[in-house]
NUKOLDO-642340 format. One line per 2 residues: number of its first residue (from 0); their letters; for each residue x, y, z of C-alpha. Coordinates in nm, 3 decimals, m for minus. Layout:
# residues N
NUM = A = X:Y:Z; ...
END
This chain:
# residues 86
0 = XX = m14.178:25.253:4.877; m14.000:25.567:4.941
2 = XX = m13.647:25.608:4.954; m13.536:25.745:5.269
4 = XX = m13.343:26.073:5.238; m13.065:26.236:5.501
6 = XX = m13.070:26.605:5.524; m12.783:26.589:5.770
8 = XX = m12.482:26.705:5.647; m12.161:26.427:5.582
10 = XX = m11.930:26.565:5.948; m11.663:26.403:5.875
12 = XX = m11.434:26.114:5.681; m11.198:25.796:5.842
14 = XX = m10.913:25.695:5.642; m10.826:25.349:5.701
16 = XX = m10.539:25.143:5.588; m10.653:24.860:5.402
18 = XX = m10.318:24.684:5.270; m9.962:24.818:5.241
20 = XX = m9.856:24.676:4.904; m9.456:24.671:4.785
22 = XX = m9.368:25.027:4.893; m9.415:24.957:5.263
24 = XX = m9.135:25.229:5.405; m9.245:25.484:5.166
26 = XX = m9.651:25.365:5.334; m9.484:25.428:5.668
28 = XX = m9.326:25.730:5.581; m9.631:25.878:5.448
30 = XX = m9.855:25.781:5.742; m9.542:25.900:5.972
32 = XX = m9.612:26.250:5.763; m10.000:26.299:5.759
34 = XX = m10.059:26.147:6.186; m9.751:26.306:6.320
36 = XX = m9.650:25.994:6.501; m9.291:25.816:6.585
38 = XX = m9.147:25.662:6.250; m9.121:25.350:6.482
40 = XX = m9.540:25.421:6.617; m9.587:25.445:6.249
42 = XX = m9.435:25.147:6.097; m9.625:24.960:6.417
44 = XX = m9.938:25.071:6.227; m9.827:24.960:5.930
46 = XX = m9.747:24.633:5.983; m10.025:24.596:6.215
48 = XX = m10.415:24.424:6.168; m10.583:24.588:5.943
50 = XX = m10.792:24.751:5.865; m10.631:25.022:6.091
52 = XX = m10.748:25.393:6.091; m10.508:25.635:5.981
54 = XX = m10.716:25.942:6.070; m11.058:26.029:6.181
56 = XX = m11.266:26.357:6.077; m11.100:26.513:5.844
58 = XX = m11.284:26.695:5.539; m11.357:26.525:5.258
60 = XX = m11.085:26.769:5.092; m10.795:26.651:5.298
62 = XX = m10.899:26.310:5.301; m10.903:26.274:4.965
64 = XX = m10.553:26.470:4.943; m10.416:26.179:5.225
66 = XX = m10.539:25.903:5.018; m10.392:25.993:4.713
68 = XX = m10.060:26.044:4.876; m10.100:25.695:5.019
70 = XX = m10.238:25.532:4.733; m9.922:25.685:4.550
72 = XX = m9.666:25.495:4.800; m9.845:25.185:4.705
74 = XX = m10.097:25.113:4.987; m10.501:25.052:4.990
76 = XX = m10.715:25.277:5.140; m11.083:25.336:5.248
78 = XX = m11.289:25.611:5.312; m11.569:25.599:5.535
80 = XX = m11.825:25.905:5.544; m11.947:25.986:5.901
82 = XX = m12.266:26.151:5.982; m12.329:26.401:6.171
84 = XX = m12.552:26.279:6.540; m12.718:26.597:6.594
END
């Protein structure tokens, strides 16, 4: 059986929140930083259900920058690779 191959090229990466951790003002500081939102919109997304999604198609690049900076104020992350539809 063959292995099914995608020529398509990776669009696009989610970064979601997966748990805060200890650090959870420097978390909301950080996501305050990288979205651009209220501090007070922010820490709402924080302390929220998660998973929550912190951004959605960024390069792999920058989303590999914004989870390091998250990871580094003590928070979870994921990355989820989005394919291109056309």
């Amino acid at each position: 059986m063959a292995k099914r191959v995608w020529d398509e090229e990776k669009t696009g990466v989610t970064i979601m929140l997966r748990a805060v951790g200890r650090k959870k003002m420097q978390v909301v500081q950080e996501v305050h930083e990288i979205t651009g939102l209220g501090l007070m919109t922010s820490k709402d997304m924080v302390e929220g259900k998660k998973p929550v999604t912190i951004k959605n198609g960024v390069s792999k690049e920058e989303a590999e920058k914004i989870k390091t900076r998250l990871e580094w104020a003590g928070a979870k992350v994921e990355l989820k690779y989005v394919r291109g539809t056309s």
